[in-house]
C-alpha positions as CSV (number, residue, x, y, z in Angstrom):
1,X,0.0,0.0,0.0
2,X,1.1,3.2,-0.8
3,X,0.7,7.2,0.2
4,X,1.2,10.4,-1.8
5,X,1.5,13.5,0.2
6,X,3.5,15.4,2.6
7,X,5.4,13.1,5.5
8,X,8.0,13.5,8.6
9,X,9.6,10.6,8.1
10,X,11.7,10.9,11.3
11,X,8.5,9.9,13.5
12,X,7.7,7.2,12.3
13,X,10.3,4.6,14.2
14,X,9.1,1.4,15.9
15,X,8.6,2.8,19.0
16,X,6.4,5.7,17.6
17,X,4.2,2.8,16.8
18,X,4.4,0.5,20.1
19,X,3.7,3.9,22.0
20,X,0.3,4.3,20.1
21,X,-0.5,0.5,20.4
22,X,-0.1,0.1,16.8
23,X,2.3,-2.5,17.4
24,X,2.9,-4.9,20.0
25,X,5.7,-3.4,22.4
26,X,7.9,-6.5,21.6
27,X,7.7,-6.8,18.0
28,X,8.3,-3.1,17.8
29,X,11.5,-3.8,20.5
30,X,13.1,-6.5,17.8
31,X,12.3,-5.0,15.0
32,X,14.8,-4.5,12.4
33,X,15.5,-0.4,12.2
34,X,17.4,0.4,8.7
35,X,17.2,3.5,8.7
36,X,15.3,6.7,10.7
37,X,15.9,10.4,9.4
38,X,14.3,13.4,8.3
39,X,14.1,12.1,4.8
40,X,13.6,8.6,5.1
41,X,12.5,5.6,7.8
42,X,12.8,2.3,7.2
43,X,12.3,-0.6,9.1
44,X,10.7,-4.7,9.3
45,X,9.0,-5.6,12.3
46,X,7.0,-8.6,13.0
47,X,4.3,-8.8,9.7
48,X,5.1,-5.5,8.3
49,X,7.8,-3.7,6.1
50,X,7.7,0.2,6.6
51,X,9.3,2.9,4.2
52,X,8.8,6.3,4.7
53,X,9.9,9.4,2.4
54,X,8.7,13.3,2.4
55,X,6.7,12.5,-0.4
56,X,5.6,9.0,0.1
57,X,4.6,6.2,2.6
58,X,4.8,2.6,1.9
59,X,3.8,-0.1,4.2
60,X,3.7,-4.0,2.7
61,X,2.8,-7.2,4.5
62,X,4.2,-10.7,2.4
63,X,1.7,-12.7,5.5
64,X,-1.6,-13.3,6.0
65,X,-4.1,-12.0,6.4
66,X,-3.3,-8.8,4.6
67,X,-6.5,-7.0,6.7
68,X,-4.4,-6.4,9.3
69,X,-1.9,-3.3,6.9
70,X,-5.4,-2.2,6.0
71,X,-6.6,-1.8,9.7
72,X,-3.1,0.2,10.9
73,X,-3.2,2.7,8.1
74,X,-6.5,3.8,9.2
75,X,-5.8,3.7,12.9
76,X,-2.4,5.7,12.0
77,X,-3.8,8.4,9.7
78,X,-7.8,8.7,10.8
79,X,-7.2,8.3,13.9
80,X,-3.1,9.6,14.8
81,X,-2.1,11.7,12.2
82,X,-5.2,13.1,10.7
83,X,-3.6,16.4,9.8
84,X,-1.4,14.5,7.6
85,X,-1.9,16.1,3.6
86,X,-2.7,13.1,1.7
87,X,-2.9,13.4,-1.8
88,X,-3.4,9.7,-3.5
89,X,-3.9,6.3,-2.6
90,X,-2.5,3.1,-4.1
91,X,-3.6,-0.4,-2.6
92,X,-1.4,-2.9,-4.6
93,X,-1.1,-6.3,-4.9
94,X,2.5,-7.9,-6.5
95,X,3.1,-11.4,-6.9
96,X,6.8,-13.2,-8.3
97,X,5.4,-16.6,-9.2
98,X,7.4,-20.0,-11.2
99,X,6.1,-21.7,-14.1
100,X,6.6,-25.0,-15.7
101,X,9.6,-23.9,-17.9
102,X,11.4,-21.0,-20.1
103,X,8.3,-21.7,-22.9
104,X,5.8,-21.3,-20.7
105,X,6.9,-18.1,-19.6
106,X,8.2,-16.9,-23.2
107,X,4.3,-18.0,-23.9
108,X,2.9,-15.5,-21.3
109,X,5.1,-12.8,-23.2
110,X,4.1,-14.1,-26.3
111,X,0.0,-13.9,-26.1
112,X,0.6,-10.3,-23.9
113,X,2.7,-8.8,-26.8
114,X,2.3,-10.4,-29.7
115,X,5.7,-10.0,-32.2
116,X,3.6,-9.9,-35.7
117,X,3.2,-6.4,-34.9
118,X,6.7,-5.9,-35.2
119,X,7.0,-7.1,-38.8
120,X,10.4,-8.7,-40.2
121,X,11.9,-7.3,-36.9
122,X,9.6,-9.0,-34.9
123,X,10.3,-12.4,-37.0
124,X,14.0,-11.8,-35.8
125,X,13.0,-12.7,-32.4
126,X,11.8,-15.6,-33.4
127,X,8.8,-17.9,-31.5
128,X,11.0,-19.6,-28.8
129,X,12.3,-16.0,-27.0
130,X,15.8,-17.3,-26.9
131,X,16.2,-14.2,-29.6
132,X,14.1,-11.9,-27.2
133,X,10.7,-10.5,-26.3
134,X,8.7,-8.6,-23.8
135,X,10.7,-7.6,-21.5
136,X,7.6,-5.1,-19.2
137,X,4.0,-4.6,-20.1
138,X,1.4,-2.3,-18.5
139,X,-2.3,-2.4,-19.1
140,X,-4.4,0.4,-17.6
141,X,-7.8,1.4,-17.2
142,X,-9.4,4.6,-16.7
143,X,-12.4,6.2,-16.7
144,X,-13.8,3.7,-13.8
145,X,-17.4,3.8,-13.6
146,X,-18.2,5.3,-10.1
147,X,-14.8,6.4,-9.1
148,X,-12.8,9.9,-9.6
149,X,-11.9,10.6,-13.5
150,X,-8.3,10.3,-12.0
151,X,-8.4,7.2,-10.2
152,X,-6.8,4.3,-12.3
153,X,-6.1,0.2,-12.4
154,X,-2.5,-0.8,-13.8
155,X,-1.4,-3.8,-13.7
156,X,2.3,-4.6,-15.0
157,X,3.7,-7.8,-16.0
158,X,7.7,-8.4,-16.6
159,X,10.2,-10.9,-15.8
160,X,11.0,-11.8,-12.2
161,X,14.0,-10.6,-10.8
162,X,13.6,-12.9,-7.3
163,X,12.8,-16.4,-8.5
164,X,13.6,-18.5,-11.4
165,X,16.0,-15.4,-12.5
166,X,16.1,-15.5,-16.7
167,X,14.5,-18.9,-16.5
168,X,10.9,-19.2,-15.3
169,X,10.3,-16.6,-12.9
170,X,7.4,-14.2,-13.8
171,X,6.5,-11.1,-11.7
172,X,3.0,-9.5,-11.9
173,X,1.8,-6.3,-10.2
174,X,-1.7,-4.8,-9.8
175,X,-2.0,-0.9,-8.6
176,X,-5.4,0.3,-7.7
177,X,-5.0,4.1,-7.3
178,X,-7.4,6.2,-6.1
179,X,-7.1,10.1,-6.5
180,X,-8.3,13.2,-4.4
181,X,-10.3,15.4,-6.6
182,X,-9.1,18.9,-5.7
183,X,-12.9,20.2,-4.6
184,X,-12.2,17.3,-1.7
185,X,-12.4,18.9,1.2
186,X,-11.0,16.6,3.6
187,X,-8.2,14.5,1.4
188,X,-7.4,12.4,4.3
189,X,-10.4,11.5,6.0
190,X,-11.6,10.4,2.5
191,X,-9.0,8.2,1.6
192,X,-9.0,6.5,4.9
193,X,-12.8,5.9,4.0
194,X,-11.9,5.0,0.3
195,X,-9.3,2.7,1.9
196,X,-11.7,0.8,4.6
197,X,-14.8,0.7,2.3
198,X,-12.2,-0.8,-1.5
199,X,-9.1,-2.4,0.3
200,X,-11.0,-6.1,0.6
201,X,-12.6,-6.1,-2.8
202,X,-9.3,-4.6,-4.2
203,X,-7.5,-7.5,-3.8
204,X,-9.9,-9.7,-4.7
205,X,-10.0,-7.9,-7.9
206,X,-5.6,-7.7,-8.2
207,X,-5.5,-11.6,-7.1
208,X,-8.1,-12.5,-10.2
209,X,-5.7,-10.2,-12.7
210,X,-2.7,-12.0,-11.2
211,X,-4.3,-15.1,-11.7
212,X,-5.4,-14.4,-15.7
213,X,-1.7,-14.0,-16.3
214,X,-1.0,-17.2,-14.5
215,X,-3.2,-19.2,-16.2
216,X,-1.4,-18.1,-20.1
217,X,1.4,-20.4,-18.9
218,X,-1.2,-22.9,-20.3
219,X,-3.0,-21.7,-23.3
């Protein structure tokens, strides 16, 4: 999940959040601290990775259930740091995933960006992908029926850089991003209510993308 808008990164340490019972006062006491300064935090502890900038707040959970990052964003800006100027929302959902073998995976690249387009060039590559191929692809929608003209889905789809590296690893992404329109008058409280109200169903929606590019490993 990530925020747009204007942050002190310096506050937001471990103990920042045991003090507010955001965290239990153990997992906060062994968490991992990277970093903590006026223009960035960083730090692991327990279920959650934290990264802070001026301009952008990032907090990510790899564990179920994924409720939980949902439920301490709101408690942190609706409840903490409501004063905080928000700007956008994006509740994401990335996935690094194996298939069978290099073909399948050439076959995902091949049926998302087709190389007939590309005319004799595109023959050059050839059908296996030992030649090359697509190497990132974003799809995006916009215009959302019943959401902000400048809300947006993207999901991008690109070789995996953390499993099956060059061979069979696949990495697929899904960004749900949800915009304050500027006659908003209260940018934070409403994305804290966009964010309790779309956070389940958003991922519900990212997983089904994610698993619609899984499932050309087989066509």
């Amino acid at each position: 999940m990530i925020l747009l808008g204007d942050f002190n990164p310096a506050i937001f340490t471990p103990a920042w959040f045991a003090l507010h019972d955001l965290l239990p006062k153990g997992a906060a006491e062994s968490a991992d601290l990277n970093v903590a300064h006026p223009q960035t935090t960083s730090f692991t502890a327990d279920w959650l990775q934290l990264n802070v900038l001026v301009d952008q707040f990032s907090a990510e959970t790899r564990q179920a259930p994924h409720i939980r990052l949902c439920d301490l964003v709101v408690r942190v800006f609706g409840e903490h740091l409501f004063h905080t100027p928000l700007r956008a929302l994006g509740i994401n959902r990335q996935v690094h995933f194996r298939v069978r073998d290099s073909s399948a995976r050439d076959r995902i690249g091949r049926t998302l960006a087709p190389v007939d387009a590309w005319g004799a060039w595109g023959a050059e590559l050839g059908e296996s992908g030992r030649h090359g191929g697509m190497t990132s692809v974003t799809m995006t929608q916009v215009n959302i029926p019943g959401r902000s003209p400048d809300d947006k889905i993207n999901i991008t789809v690109e070789p995996s850089n953390r499993v099956g590296v060059d061979v069979d690893g696949v990495y697929a992404r899904v960004n749900d991003h949800y915009a304050v329109t500027p006659t908003e008058g209260r940018p934070t409280e409403h994305l804290m209510d966009v964010l309790e109200r779309n956070f389940e169903s958003s991922l519900r929606r990212g997983e089904s993308l994610i698993d619609q590019v899984m499932s050309l490993a087989s066509i």
